[in-house]
C-alpha positions as CSV (number, residue, x, y, z in Angstrom):
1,X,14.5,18.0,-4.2
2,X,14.1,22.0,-5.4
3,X,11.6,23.6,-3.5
4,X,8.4,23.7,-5.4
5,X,9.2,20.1,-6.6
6,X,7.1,17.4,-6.6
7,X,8.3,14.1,-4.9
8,X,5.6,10.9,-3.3
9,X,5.4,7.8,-3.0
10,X,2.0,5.7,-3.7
11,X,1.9,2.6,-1.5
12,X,-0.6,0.1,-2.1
13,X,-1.3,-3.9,-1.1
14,X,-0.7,-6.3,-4.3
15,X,-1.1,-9.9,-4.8
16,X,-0.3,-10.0,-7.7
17,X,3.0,-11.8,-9.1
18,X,6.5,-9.2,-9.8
19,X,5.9,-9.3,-13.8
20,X,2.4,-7.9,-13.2
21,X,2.8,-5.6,-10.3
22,X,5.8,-3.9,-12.8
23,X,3.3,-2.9,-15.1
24,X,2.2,-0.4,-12.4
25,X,5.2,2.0,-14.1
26,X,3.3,2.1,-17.2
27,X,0.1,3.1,-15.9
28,X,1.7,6.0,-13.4
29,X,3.7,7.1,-16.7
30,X,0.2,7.3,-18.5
31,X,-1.2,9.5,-15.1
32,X,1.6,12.0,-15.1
33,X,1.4,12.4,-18.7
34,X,-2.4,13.2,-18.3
35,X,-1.9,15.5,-15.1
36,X,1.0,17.6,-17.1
37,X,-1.0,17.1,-20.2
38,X,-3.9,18.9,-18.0
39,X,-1.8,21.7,-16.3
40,X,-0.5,22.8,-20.2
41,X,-3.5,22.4,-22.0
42,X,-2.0,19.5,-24.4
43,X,0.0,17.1,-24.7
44,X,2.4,18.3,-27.3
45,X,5.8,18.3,-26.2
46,X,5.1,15.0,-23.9
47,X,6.5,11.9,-24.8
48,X,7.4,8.5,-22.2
49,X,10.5,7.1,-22.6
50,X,11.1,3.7,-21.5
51,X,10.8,2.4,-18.9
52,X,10.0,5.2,-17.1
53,X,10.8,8.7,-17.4
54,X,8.0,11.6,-18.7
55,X,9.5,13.8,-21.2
56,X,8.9,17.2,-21.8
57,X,10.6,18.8,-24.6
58,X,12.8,16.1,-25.1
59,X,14.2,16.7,-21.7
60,X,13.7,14.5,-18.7
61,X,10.6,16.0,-16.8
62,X,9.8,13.2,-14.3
63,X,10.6,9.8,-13.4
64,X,9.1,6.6,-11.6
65,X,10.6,4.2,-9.2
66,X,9.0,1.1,-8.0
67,X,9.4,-1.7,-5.4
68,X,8.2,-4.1,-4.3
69,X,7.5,-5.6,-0.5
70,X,7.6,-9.0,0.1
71,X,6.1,-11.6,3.0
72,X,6.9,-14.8,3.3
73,X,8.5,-15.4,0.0
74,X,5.2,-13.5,-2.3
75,X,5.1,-10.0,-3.3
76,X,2.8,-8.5,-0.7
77,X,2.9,-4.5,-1.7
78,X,4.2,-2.2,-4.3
79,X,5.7,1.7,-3.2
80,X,5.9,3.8,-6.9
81,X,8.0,6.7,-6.2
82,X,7.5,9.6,-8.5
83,X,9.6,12.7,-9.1
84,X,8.7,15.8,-11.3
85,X,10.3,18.8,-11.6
86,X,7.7,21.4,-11.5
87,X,9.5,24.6,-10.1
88,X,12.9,23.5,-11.1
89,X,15.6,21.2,-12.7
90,X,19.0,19.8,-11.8
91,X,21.9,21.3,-13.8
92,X,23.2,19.3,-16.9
93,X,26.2,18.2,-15.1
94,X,24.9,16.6,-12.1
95,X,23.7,13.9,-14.5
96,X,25.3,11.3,-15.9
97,X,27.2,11.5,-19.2
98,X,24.6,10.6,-22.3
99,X,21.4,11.4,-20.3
100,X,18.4,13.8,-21.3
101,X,18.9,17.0,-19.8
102,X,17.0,17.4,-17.0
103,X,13.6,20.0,-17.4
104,X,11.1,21.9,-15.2
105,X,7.7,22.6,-16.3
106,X,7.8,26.0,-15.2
107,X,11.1,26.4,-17.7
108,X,9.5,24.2,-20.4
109,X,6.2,25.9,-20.4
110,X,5.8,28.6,-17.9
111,X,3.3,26.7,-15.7
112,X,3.2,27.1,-12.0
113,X,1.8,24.7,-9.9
114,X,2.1,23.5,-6.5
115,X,3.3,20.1,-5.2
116,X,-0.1,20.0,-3.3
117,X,-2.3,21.0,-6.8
118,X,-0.4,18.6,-8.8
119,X,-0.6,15.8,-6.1
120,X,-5.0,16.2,-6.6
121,X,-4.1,15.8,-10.3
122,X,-2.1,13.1,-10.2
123,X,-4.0,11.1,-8.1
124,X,-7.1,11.6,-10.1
125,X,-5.7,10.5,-13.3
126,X,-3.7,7.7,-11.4
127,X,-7.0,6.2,-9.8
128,X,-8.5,6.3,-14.0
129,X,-5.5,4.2,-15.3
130,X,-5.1,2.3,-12.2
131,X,-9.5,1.0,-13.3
132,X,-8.3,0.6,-16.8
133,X,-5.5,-1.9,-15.9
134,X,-7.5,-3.7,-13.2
135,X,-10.4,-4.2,-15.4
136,X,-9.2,-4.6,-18.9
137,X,-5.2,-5.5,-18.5
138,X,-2.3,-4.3,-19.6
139,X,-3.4,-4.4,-23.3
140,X,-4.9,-0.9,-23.5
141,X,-2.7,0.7,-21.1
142,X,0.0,-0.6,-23.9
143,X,-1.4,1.1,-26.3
144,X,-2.3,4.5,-24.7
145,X,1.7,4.3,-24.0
146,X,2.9,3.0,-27.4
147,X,1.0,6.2,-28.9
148,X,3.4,8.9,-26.6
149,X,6.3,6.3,-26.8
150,X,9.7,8.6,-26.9
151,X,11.8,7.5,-30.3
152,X,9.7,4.5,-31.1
153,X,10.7,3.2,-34.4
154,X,14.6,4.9,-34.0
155,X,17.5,3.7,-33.0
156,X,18.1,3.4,-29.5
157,X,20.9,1.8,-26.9
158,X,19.4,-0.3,-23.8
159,X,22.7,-0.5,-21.3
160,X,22.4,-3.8,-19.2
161,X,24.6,-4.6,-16.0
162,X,26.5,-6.6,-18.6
163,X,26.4,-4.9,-22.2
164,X,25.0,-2.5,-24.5
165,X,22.4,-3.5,-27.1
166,X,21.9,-0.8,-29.6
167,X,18.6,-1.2,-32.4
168,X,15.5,-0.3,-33.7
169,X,13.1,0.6,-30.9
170,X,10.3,-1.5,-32.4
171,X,7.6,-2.4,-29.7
172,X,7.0,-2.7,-25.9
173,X,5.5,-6.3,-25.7
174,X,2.5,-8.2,-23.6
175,X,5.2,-8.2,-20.3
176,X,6.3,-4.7,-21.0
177,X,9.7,-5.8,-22.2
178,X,11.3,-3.5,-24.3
179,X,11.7,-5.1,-28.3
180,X,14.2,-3.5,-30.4
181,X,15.6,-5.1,-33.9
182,X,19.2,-5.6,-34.2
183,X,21.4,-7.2,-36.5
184,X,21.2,-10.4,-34.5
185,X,17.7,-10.3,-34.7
186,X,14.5,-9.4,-32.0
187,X,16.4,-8.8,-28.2
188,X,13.6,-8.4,-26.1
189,X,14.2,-6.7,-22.5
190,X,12.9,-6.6,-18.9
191,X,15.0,-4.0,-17.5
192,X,17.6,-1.8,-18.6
193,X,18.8,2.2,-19.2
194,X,18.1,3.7,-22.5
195,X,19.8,6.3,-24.0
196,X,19.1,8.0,-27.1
């Protein structure tokens, strides 16, 4: 990681089942898009790409990873990993071939902020999306996403371990699947790469 990157990991205790607990990408894409959101002063320019990446620009600004921790056979806590680029980006070629380019927010729009600033601003707007979905569900923290959603309503390709499915990018369901239209009808998805 570039020094004046930002890089953490949230641990907390779930018992809650794997479908549910995954959700938890949605709702830290919604809080890094509302701590960037805060640092520029709007939200233009930001958009979340499935199933979770923060875009800035149309190039990739951040990214989530989660996983879960199990005891005796039940999920028993969930780690979500988060990367941004704040002071810096890789170079186009260290990715792989058909990814977004990689950005920085200072590159993208000459903000400078520290790990340490952006970890309070994070965390704030984590623990506000965090109430939503504990209280109310996944349904409005759907929504709030579906309304920044990266090429919703285009054409996009979802790479499995085992093919490619290329459609319409027409919905994230109920389950957080991704729904896209192709010429063999709805393909709904749990996991996958998207390229665009």
């Amino acid at each position: 990681m570039p020094r004046g990157n930002f890089a953490a990991t949230y641990v907390m205790p779930l018992s809650s089942d794997t479908e549910r607990a995954a959700l938890r990408s949605f709702v830290m894409a919604l809080a890094l898009f509302d701590a960037v959101a805060s640092i520029t002063g709007r939200p233009a320019g930001l958009s979340l790409k499935w199933p979770n990446d923060v875009l800035l620009n149309g190039g990739k600004l951040a990214g989530i990873l989660l996983e879960s921790h199990a005891e005796r056979g039940r999920i028993a806590g969930l780690s979500i990993g988060v990367g941004v680029n704040l002071a810096a980006a890789p170079d186009g070629h260290e990715v792989e071939a058909g990814a977004l380019r990689p950005v920085s927010l200072a590159g993208e729009a000459g903000a400078d902020v520290t790990p340490e600033d952006f970890l309070d601003l994070l965390a704030a707007a984590y623990a506000v999306r965090e109430a939503s979905f504990v209280t109310y569900g996944f349904a409005p923290i759907r929504e709030a996403w579906l309304q920044d959603a990266a090429k919703l309503g285009e054409v996009i390709t979802a790479r499995l371990a085992k093919e490619e499915i290329t459609g319409t990018f027409e919905t994230v369901d109920e389950n957080g699947y991704l729904v896209l239209t192709t010429p063999k009808g709805r393909r709904r998805i749990a996991a996958a790469d998207v390229f665009f």
